[in-house]
Jmol script that loads the backbone (N, CA, C; Angstrom):
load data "model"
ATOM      1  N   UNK A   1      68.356  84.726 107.274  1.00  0.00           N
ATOM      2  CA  UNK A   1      67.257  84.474 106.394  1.00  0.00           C
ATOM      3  C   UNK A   1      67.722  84.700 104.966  1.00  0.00           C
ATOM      4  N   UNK A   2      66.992  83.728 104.420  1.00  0.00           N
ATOM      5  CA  UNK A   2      67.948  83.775 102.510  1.00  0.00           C
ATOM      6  C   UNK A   2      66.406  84.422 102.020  1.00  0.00           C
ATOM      7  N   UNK A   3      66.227  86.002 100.955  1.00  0.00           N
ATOM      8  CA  UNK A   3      65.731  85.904 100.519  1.00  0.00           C
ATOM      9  C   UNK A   3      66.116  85.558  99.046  1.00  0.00           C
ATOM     10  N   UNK A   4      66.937  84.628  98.600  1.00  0.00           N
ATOM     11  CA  UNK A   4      67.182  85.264  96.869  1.00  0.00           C
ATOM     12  C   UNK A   4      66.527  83.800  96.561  1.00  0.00           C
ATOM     13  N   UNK A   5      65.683  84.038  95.164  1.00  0.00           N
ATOM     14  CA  UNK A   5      65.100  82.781  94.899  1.00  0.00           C
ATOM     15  C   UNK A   5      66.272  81.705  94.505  1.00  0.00           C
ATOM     16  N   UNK A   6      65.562  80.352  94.972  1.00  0.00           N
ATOM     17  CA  UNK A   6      66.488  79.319  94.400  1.00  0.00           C
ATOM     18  C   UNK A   6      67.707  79.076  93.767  1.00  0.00           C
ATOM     19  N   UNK A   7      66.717  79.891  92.064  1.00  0.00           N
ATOM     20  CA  UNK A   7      67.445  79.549  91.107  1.00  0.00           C
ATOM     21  C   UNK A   7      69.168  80.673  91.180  1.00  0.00           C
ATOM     22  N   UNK A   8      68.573  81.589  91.682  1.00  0.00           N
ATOM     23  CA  UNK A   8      69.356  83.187  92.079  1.00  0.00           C
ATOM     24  C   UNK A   8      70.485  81.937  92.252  1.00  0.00           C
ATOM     25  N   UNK A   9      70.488  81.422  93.585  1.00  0.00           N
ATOM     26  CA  UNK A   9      71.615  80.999  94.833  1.00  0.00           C
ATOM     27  C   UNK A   9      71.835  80.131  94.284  1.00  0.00           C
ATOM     28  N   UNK A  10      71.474  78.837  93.648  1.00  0.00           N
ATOM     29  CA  UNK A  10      72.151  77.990  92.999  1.00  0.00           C
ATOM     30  C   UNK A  10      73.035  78.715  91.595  1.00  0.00           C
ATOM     31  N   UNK A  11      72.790  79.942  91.121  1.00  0.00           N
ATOM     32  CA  UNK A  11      73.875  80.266  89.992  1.00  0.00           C
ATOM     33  C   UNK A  11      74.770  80.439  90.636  1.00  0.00           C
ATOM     34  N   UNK A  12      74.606  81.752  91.727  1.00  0.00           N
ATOM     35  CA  UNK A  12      75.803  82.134  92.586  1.00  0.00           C
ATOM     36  C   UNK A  12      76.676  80.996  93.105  1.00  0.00           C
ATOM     37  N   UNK A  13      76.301  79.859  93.573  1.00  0.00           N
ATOM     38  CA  UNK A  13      77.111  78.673  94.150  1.00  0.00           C
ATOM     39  C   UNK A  13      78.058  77.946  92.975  1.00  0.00           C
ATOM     40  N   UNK A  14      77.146  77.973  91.940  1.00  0.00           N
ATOM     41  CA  UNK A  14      77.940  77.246  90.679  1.00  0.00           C
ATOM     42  C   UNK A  14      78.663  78.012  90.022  1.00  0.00           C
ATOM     43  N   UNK A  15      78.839  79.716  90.043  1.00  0.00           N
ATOM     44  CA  UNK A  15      80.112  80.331  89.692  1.00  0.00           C
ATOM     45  C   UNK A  15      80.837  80.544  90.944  1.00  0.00           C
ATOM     46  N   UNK A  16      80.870  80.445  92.094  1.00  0.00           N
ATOM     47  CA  UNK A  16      82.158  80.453  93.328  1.00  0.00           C
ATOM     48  C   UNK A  16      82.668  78.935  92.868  1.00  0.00           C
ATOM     49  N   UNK A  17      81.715  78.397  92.745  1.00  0.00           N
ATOM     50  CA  UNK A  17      82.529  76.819  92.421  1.00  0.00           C
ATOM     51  C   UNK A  17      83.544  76.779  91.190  1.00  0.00           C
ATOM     52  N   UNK A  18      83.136  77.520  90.221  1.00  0.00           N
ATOM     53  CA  UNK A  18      83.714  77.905  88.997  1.00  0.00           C
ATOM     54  C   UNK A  18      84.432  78.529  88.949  1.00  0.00           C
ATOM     55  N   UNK A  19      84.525  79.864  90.046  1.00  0.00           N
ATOM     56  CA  UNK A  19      85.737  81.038  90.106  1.00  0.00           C
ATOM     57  C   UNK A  19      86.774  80.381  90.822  1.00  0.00           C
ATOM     58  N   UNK A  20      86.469  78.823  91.799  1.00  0.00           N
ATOM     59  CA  UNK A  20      87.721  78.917  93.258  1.00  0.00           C
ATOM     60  C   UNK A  20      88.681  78.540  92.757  1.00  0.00           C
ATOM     61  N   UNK A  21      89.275  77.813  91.105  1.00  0.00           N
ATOM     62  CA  UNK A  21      90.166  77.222  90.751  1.00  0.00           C
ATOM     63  C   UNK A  21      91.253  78.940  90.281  1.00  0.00           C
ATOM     64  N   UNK A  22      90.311  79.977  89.915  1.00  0.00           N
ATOM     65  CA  UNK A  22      91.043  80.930  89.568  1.00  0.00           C
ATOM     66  C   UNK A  22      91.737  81.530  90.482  1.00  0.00           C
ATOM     67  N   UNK A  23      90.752  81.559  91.830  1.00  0.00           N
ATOM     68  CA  UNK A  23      90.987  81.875  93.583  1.00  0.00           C
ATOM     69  C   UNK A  23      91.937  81.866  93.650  1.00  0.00           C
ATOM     70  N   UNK A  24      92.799  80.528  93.649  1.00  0.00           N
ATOM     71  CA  UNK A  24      93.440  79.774  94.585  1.00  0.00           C
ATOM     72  C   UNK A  24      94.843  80.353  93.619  1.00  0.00           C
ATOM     73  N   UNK A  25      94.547  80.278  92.249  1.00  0.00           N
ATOM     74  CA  UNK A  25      95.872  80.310  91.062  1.00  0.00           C
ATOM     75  C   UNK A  25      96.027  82.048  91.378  1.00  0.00           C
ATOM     76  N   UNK A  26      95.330  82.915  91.749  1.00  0.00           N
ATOM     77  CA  UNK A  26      95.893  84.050  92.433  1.00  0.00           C
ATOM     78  C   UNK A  26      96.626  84.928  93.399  1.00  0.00           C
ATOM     79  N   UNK A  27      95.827  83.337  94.457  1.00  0.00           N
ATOM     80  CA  UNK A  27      96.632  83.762  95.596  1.00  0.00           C
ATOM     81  C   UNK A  27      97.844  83.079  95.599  1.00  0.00           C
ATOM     82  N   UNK A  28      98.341  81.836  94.087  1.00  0.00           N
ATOM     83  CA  UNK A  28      99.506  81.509  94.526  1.00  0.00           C
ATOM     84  C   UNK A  28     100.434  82.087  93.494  1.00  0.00           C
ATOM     85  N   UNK A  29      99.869  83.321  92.694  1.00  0.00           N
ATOM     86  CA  UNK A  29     100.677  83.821  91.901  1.00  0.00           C
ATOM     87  C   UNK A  29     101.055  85.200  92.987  1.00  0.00           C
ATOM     88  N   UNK A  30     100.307  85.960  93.614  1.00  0.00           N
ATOM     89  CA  UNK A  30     100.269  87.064  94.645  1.00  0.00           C
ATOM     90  C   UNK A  30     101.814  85.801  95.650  1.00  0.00           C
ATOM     91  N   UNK A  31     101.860  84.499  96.563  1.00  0.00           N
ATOM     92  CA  UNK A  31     102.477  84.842  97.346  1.00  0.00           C
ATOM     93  C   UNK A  31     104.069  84.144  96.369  1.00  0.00           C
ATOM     94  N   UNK A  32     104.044  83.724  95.115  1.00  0.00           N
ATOM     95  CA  UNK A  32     105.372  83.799  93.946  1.00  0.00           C
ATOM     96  C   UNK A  32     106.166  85.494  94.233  1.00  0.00           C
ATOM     97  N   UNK A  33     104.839  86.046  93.618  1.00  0.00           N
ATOM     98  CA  UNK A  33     105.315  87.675  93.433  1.00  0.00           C
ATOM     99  C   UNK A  33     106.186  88.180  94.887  1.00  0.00           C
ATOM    100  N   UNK A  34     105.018  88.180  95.984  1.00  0.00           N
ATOM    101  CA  UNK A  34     106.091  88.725  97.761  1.00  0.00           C
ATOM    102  C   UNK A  34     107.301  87.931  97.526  1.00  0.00           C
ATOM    103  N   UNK A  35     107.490  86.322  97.890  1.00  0.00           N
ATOM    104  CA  UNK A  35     108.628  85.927  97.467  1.00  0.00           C
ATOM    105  C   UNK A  35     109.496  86.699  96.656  1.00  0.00           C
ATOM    106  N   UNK A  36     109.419  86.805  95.743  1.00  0.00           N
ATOM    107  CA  UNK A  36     110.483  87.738  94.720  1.00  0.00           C
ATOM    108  C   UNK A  36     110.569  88.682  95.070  1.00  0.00           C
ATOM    109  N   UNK A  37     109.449  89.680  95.318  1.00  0.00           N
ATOM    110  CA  UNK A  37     110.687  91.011  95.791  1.00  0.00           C
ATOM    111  C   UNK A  37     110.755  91.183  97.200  1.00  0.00           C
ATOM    112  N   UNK A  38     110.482  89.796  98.030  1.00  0.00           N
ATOM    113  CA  UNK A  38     111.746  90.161  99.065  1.00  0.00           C
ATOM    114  C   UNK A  38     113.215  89.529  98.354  1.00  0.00           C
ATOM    115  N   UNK A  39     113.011  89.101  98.046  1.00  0.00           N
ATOM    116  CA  UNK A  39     114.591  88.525  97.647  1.00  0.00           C
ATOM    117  C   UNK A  39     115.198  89.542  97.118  1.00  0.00           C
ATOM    118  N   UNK A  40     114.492  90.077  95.977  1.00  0.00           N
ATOM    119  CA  UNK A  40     114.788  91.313  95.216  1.00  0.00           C
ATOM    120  C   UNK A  40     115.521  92.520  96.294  1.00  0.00           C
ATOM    121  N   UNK A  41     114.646  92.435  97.492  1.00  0.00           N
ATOM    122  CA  UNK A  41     114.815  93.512  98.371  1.00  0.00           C
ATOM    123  C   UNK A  41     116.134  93.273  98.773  1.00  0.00           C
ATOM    124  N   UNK A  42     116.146  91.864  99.312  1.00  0.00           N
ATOM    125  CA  UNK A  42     117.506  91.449 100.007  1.00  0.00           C
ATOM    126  C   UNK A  42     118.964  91.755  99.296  1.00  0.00           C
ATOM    127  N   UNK A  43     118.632  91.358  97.405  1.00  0.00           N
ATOM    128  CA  UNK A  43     119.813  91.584  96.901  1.00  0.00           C
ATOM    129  C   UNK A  43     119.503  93.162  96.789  1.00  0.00           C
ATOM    130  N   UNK A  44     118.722  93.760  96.354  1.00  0.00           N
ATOM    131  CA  UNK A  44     119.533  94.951  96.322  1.00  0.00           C
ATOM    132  C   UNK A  44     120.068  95.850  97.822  1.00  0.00           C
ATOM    133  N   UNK A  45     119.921  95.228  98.822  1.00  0.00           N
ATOM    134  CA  UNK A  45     120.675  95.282 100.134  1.00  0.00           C
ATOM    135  C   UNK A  45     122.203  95.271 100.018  1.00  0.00           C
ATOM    136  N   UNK A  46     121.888  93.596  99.116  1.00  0.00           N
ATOM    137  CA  UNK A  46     123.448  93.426  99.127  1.00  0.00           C
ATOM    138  C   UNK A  46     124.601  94.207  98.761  1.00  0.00           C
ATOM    139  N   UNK A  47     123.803  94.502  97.277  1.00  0.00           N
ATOM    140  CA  UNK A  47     124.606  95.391  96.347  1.00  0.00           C
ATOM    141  C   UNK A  47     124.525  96.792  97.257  1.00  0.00           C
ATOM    142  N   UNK A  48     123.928  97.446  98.240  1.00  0.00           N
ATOM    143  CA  UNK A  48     124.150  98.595  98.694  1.00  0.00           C
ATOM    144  C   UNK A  48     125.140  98.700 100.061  1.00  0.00           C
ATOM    145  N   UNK A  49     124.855  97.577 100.134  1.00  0.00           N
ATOM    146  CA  UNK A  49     125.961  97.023 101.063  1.00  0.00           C
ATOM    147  C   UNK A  49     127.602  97.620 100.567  1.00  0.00           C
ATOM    148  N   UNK A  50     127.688  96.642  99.627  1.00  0.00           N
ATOM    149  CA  UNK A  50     129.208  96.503  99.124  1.00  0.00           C
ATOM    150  C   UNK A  50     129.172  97.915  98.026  1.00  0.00           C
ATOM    151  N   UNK A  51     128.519  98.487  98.055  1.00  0.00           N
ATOM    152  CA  UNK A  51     128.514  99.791  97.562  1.00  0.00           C
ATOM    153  C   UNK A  51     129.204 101.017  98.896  1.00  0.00           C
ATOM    154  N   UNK A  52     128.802 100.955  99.805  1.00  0.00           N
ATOM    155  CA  UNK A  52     129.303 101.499 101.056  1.00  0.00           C
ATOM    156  C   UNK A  52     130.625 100.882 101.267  1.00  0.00           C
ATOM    157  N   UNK A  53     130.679  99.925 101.126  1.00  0.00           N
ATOM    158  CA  UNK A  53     131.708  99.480 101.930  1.00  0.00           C
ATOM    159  C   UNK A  53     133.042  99.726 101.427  1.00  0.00           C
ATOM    160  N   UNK A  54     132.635  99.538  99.451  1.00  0.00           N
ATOM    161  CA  UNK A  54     133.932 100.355  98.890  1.00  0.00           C
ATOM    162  C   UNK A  54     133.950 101.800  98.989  1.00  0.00           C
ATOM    163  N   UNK A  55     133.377 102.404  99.249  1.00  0.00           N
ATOM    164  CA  UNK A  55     133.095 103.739  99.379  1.00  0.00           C
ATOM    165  C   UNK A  55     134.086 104.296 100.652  1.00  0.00           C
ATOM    166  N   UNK A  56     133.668 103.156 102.127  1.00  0.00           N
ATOM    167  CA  UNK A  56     134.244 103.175 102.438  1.00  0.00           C
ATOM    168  C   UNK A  56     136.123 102.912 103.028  1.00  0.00           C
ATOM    169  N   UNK A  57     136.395 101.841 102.153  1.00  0.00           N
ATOM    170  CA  UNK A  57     137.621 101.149 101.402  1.00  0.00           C
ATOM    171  C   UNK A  57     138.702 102.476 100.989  1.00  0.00           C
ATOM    172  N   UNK A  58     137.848 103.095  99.822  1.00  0.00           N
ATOM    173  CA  UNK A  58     138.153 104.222  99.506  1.00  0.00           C
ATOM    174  C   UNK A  58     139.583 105.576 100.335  1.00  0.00           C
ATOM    175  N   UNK A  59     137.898 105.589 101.037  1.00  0.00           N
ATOM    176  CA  UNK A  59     138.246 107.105 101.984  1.00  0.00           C
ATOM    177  C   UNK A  59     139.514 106.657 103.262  1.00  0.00           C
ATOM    178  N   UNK A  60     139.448 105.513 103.462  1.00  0.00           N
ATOM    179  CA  UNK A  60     139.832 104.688 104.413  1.00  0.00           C
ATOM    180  C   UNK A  60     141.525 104.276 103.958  1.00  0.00           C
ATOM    181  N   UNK A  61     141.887 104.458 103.114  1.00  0.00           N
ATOM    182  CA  UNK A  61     143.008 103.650 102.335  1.00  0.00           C
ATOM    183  C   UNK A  61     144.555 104.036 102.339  1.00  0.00           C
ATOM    184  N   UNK A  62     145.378 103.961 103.083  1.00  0.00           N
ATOM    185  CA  UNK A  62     146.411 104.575 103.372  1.00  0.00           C
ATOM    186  C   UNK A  62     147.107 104.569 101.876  1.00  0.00           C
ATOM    187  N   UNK A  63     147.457 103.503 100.851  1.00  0.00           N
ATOM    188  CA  UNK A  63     147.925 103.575  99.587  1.00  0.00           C
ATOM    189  C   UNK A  63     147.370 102.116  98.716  1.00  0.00           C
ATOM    190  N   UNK A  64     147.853 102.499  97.388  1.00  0.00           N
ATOM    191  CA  UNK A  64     146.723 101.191  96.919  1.00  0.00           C
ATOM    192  C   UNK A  64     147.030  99.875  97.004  1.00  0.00           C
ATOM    193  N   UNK A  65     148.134 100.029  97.517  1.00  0.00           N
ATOM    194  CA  UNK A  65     148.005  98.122  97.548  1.00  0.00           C
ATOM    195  C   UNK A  65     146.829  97.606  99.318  1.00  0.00           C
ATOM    196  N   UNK A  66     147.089  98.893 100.195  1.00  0.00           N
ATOM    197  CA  UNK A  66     146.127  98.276 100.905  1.00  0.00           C
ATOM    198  C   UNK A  66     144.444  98.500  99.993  1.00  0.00           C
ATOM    199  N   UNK A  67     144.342  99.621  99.159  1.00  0.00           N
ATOM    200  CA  UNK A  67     143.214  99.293  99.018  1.00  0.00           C
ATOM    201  C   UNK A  67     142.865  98.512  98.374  1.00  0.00           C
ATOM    202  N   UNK A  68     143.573  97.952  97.394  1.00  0.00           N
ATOM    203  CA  UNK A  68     143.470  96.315  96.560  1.00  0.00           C
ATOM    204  C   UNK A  68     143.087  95.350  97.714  1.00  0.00           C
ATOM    205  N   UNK A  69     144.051  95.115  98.770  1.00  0.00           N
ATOM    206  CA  UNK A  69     143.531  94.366  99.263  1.00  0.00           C
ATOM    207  C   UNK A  69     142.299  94.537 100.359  1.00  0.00           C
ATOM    208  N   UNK A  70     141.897  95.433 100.485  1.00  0.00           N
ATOM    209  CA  UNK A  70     140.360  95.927 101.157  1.00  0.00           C
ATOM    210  C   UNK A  70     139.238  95.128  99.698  1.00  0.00           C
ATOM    211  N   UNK A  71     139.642  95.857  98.603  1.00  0.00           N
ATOM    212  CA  UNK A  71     138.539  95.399  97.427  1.00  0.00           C
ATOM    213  C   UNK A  71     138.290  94.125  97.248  1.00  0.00           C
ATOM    214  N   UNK A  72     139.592  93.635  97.514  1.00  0.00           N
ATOM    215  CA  UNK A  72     139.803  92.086  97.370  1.00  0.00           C
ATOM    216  C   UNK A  72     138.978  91.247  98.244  1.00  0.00           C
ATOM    217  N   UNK A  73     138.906  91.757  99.452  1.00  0.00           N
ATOM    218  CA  UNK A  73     137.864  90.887 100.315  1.00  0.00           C
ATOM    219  C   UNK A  73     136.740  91.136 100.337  1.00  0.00           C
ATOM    220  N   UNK A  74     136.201  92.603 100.078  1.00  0.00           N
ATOM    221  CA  UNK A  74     134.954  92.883  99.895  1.00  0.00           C
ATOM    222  C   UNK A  74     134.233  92.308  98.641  1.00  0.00           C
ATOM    223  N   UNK A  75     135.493  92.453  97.801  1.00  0.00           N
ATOM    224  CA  UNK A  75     134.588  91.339  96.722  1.00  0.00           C
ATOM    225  C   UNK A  75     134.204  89.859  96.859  1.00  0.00           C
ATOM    226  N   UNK A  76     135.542  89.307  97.594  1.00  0.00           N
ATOM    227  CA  UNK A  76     135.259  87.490  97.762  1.00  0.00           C
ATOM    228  C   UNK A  76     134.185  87.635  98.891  1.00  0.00           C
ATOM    229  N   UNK A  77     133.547  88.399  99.862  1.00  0.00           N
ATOM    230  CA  UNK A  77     132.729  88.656 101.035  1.00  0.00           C
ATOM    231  C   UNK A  77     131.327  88.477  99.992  1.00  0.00           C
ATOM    232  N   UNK A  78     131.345  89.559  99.004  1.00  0.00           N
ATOM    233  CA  UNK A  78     130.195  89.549  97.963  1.00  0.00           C
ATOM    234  C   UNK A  78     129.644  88.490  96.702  1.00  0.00           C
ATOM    235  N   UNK A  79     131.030  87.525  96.856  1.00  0.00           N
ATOM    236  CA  UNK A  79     130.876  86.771  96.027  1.00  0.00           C
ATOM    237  C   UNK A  79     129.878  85.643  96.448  1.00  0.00           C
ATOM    238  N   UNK A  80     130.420  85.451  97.927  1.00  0.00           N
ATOM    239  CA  UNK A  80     130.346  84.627  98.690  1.00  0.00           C
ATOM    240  C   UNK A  80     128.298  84.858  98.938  1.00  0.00           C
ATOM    241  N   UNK A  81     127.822  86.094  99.258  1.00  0.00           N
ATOM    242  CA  UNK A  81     126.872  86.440  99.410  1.00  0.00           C
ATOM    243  C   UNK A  81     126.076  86.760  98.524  1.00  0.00           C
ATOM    244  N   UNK A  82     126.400  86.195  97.163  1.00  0.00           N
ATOM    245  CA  UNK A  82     126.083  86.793  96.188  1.00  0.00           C
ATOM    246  C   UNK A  82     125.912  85.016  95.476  1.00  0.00           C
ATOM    247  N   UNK A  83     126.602  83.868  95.708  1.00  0.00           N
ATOM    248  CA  UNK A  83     126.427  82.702  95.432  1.00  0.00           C
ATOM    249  C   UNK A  83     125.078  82.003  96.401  1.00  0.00           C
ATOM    250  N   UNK A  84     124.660  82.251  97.252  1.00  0.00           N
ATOM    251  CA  UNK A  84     123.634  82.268  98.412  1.00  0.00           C
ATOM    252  C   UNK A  84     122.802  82.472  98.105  1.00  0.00           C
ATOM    253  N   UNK A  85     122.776  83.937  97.311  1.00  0.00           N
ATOM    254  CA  UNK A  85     121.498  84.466  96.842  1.00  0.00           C
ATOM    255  C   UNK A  85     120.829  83.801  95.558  1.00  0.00           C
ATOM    256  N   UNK A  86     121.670  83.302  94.731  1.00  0.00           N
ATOM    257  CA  UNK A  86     121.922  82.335  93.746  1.00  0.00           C
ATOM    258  C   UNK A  86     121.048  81.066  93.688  1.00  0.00           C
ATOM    259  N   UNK A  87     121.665  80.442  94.640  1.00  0.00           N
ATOM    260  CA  UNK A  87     120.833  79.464  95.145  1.00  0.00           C
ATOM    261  C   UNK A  87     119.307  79.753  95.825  1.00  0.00           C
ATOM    262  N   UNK A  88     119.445  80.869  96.515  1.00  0.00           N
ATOM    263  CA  UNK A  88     117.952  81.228  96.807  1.00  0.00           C
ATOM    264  C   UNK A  88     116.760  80.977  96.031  1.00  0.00           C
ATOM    265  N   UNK A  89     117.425  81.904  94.691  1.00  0.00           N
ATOM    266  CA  UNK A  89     116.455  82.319  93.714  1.00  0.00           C
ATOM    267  C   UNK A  89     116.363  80.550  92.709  1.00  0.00           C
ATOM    268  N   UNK A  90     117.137  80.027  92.740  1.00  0.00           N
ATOM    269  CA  UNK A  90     116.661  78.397  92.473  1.00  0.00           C
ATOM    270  C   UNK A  90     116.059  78.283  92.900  1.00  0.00           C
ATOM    271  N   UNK A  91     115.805  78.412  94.457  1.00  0.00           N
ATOM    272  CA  UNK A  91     114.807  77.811  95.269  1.00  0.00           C
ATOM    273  C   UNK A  91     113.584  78.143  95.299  1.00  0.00           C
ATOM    274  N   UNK A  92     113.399  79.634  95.324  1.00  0.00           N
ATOM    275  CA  UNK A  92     112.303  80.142  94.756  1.00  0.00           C
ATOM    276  C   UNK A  92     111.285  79.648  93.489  1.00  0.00           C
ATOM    277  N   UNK A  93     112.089  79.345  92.370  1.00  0.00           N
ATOM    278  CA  UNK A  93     111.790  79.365  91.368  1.00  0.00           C
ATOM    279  C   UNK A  93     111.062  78.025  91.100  1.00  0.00           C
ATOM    280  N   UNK A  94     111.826  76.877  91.714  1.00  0.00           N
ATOM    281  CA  UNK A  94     111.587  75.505  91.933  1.00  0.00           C
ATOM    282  C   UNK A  94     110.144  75.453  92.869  1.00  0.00           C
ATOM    283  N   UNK A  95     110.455  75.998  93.705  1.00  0.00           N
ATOM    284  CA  UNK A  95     108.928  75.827  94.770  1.00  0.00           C
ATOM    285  C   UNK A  95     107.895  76.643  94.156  1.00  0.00           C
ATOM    286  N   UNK A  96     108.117  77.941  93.100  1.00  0.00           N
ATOM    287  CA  UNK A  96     106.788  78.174  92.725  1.00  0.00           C
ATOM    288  C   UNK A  96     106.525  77.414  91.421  1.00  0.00           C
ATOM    289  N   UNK A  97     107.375  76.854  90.373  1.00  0.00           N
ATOM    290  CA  UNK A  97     107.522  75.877  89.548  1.00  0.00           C
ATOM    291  C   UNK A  97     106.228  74.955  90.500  1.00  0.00           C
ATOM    292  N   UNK A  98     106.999  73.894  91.706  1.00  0.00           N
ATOM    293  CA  UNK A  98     106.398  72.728  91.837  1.00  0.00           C
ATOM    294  C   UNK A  98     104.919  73.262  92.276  1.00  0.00           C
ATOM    295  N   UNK A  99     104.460  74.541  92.809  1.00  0.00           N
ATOM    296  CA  UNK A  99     103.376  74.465  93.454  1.00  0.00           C
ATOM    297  C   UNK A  99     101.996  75.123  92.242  1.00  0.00           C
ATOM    298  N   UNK A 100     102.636  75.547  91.475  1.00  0.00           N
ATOM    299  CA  UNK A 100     101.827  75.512  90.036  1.00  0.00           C
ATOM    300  C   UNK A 100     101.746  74.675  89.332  1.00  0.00           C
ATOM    301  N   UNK A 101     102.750  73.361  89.167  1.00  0.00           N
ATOM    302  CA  UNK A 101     102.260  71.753  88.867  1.00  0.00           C
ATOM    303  C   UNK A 101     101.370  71.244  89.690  1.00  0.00           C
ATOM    304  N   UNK A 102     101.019  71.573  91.230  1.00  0.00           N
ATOM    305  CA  UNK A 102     100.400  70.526  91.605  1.00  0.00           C
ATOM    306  C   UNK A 102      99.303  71.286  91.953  1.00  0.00           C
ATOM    307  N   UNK A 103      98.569  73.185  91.017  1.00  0.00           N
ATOM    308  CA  UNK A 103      97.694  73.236  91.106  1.00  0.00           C
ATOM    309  C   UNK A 103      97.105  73.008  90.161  1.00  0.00           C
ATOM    310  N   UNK A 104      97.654  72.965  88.836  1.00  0.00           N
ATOM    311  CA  UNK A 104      97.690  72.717  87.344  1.00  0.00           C
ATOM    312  C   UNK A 104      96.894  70.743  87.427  1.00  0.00           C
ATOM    313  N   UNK A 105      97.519  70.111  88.602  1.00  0.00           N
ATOM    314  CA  UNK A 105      97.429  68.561  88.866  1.00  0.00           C
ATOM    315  C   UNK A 105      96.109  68.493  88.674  1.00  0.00           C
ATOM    316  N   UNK A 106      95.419  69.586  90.129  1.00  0.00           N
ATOM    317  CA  UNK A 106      94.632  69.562  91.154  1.00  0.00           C
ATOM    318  C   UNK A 106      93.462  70.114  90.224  1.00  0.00           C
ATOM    319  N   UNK A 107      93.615  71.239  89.392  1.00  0.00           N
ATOM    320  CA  UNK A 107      92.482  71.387  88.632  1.00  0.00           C
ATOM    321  C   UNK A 107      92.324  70.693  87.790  1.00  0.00           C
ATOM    322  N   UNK A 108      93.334  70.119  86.963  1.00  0.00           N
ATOM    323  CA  UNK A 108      92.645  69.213  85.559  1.00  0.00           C
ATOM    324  C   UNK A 108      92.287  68.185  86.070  1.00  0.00           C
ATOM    325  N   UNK A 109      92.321  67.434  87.255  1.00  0.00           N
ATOM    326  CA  UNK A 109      92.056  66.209  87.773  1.00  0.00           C
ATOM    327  C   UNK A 109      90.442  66.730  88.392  1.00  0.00           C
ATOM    328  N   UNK A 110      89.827  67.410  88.684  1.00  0.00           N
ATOM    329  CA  UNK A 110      88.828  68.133  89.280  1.00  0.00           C
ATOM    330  C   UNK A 110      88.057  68.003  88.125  1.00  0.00           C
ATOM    331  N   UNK A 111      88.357  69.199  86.589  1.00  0.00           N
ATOM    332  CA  UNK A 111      87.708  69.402  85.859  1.00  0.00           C
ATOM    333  C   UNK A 111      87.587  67.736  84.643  1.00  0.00           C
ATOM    334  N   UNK A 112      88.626  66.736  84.938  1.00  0.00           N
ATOM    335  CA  UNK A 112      88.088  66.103  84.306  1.00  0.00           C
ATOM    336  C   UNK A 112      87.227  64.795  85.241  1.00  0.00           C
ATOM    337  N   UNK A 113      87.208  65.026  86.415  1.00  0.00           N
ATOM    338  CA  UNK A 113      86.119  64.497  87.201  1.00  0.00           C
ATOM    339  C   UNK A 113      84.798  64.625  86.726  1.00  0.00           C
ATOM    340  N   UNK A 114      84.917  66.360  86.918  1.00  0.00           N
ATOM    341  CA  UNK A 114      83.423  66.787  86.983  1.00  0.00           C
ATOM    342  C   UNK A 114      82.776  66.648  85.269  1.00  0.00           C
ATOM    343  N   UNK A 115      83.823  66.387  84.111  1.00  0.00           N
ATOM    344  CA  UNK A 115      83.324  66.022  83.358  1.00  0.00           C
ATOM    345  C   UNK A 115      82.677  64.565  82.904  1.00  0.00           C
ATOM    346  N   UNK A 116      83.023  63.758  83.667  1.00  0.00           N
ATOM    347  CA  UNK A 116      82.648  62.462  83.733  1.00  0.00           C
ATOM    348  C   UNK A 116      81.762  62.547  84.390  1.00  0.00           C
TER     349      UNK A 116
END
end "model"
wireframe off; spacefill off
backbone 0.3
color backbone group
């Protein structure tokens, strides 16, 4: 049962109609943001990764030319995982790029509807 008069429920309808363009630009700035710091999470994985690993390199190292060459691969290993991540964050950046053009599309094409 609706008690709110008319006029009440028709304001309320015409600001949800008015708020959903902000709605929607929140929830796609909220799932930009998760995106990023998992990635964030992932690289700083990485880097704790190859933080151990020279650590372990280190302790591990009979004299330095083996440990040069321990560093040596742990670095091209990191480079390698570290160019990946690279590209990730393009990718990221591009898909929340394109999906804020085509809400940016979606509202001015709306609002200049509803102005006509």
């Amino acid at each position: 049962m609706n008690f709110l008069p008319a006029d009440f429920q028709s304001f309320v309808d015409a600001s949800k109609r008015a708020m959903a363009p902000l709605a929607e630009l929140n929830a796609l700035t909220a799932r930009a943001l998760e995106r990023t710091a998992r990635y964030q999470y992932g690289l700083a994985g990485d880097l704790l990764e190859l933080g151990v690993a020279q650590l372990q390199a280190v302790s591990a190292a009979k004299d330095f030319g083996a440990l040069l060459n321990q560093q040596t691969a742990l670095t091209n290993a990191f480079v390698a995982k570290s160019t990946t991540r690279s590209q990730e964050a393009v990718q990221l950046a591009t898909s929340a790029q394109g999906e804020f053009t085509a809400w940016v599309s979606t509202t001015t094409s709306e609002l200049s509807r509803k102005a006509t």
